[in-house]
N, C-alpha and C positions, 0 to 999 in steps of 0.2 A: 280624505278630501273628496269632494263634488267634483265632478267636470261637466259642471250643468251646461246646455248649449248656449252660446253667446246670445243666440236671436230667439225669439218669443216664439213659443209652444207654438206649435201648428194649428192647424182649423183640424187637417184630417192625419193621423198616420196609419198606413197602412202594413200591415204584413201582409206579401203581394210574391207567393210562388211557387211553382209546382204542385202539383198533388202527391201527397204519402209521405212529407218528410219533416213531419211531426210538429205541422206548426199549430196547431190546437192548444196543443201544451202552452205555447207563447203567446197567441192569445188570451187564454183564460188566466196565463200568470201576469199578463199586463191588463187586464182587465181589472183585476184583483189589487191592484197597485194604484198609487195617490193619482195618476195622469187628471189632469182634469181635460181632458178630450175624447173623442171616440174611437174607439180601434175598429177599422175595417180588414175584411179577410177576403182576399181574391186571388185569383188564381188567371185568370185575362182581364187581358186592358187593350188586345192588339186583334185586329181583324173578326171584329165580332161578331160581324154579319156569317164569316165561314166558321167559328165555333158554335154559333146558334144553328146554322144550316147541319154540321155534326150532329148537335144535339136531337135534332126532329127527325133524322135517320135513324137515330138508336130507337129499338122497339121499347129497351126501357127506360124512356126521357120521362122526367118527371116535370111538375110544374115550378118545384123549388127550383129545378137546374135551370130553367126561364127565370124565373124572380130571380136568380142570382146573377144572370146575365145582366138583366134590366140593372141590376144596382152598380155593375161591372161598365154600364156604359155612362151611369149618370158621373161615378168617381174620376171614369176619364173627361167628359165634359167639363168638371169640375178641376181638376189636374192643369187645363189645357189653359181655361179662362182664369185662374187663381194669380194673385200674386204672392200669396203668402207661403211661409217656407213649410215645406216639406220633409215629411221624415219617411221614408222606404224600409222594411228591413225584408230579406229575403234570405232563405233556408237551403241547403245541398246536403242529399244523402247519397252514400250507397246507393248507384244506379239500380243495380242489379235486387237489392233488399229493396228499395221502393219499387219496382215495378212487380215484386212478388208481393208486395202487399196490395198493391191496385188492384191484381190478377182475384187475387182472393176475395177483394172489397165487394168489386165489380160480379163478378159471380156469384156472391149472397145476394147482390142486388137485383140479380135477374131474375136468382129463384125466391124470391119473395111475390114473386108476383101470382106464385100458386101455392107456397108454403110460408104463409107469414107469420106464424110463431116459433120462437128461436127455439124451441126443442125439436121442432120439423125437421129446421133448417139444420141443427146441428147432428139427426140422423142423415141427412142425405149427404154431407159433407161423411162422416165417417164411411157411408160405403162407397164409394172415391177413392179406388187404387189409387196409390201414389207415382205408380208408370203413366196412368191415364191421366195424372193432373199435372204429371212434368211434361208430357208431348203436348199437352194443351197451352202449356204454359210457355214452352221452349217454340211453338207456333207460334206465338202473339205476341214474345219479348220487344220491347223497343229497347233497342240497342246504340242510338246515338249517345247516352250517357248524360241528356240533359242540355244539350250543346243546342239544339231546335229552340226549346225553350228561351235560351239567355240570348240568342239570337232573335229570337222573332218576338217575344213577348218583353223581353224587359228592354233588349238596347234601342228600336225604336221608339219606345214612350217616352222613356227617359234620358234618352241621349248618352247611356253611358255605358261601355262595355268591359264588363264586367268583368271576360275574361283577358283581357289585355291590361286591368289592375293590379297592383299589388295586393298581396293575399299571402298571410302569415300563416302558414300552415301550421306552424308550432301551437301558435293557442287557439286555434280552431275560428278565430273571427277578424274579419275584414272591416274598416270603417272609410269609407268615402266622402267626404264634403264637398258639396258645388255651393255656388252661391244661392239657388232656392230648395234646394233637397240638399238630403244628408240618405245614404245606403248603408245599413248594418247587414253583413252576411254572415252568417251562421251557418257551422257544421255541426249537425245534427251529431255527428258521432262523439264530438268532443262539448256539447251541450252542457251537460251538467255540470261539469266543469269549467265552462266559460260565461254561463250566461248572466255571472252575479255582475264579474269584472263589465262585460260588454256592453250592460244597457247601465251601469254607472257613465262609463266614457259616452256613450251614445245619448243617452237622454238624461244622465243625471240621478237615476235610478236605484237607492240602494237598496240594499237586501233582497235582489229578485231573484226567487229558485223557479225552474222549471221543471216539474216534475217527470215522472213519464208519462207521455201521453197515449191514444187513440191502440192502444195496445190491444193485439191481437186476443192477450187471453180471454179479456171481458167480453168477446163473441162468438156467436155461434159455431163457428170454423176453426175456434182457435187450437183442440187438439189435433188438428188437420193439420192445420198452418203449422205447427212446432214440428210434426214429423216430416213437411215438408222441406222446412226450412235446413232440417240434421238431414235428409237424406238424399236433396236433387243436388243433381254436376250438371254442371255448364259446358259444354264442347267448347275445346280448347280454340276454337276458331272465333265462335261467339265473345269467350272473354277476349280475347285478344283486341277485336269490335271495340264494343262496349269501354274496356278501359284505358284505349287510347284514344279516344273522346279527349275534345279539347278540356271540353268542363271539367272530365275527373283529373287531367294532368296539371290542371291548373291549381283545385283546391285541395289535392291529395299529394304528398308526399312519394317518392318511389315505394320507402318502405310500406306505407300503408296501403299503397295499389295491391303489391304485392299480398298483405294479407288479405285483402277485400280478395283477392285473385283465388286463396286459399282455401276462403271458406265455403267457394262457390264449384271448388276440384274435386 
């Protein structure tokens, strides 16, 4: 059976969150699908002016990361004056695996700007002790767990927080209905698994897979990244941080803290 939504397809829906936590995959597999709308992908809606200011500090700003601003503010304009219904879906991962893939992203990104073909890139990566890219990395961890994020970028826009919802940790996905938006949440770890059932209930949608997406192997880094991922530890004080974060307590289970806690000891 359909559990199409009651109210007429939106003008916009967005998938709208965080960076690194595999929402590409969800875009390209709703893109792929009957929708007859457009799918937008952003990551800010909230305080633009001080992400665009970010962006013009960093040495390596590029001009997409401006164009994606720019579209990032016309969606909110558009959000603000709309009356028509809305549909949100937003993603959570492993704090701790998304920010080692940012770490990673982010620093191909930088040395591209003197080594820009991926065979360069992929020797300079291999000669990169794995001591030297976990002190770099264990430097610059963000360790809120995501809580910044559902705080400042999603519950001001949309009025709804997120983490004060119910949230079935069991099948990995959350459904919210207001009267002009509807929020799908998605856990990335339970994805493939979830995401046939979820965007049935959510949009009506069947047969959607999402495959694996934006995956480490297919890059220049990627036999770096795999030895990092089997060999760095986390001090016990940091995970302690990090997964008592509202966010992770809220969409993770104890027992699966616990293993996220393990793979990172």
């Amino acid at each position: 059976m359909t559990n199409r939504p009651s109210q007429p397809l939106p003008s916009r829906l967005l998938v709208y969150q965080m960076g690194k936590v595999g929402s590409k995959a969800v875009v390209s597999a709703l893109r792929r699908s009957q929708l007859a709308m457009p799918v937008d992908h952003l990551h800010f809606l909230n305080d633009l002016d001080g992400v665009e200011a970010g962006i013009r500090r960093s040495w390596f700003r590029s001009g997409a990361q401006l164009a994606h601003l720019d579209h990032c503010r016309r969606i909110r304009r558009e959000w603000e004056r709309s009356a028509a219904h809305w549909y949100v879906i937003t993603l959570v991962r492993d704090p701790l695996a998304r920010e080692a893939s940012a770490f990673f992203y982010n620093l191909d990104l930088k040395i591209r700007r003197w080594l820009r073909l991926g065979f360069m890139r992929r020797w300079y990566f291999q000669q990169q002790s794995m001591s030297s890219l976990r002190d770099r990395f264990l430097g610059q961890v963000n360790l809120d767990g995501g809580d910044y994020w559902f705080r400042h970028q999603f519950e001001p826009v949309f009025g709804i927080d997120l983490l004060s919802e119910p949230f079935p940790r069991d099948r990995g996905y959350g459904i919210h209905r207001r009267e002009n938006l509807d929020v799908l949440v998605l856990k990335l770890e339970q994805l493939a698994a979830s995401a046939e059932a979820a965007f049935s209930e959510f949009l009506g949608l069947e047969g959607i897979e999402v495959p694996p997406g934006n995956q480490a192997r297919n890059l220049s880094y990627s036999e770096t990244y795999k030895s990092f991922l089997e060999s760095t530890q986390v001090p016990g004080e940091m995970l302690d941080q990090v997964y008592s974060s509202a966010a992770v307590r809220h969409f993770y289970s104890p027992g699966e803290i616990d293993s996220l806690r393990q793979r990172w000891s």
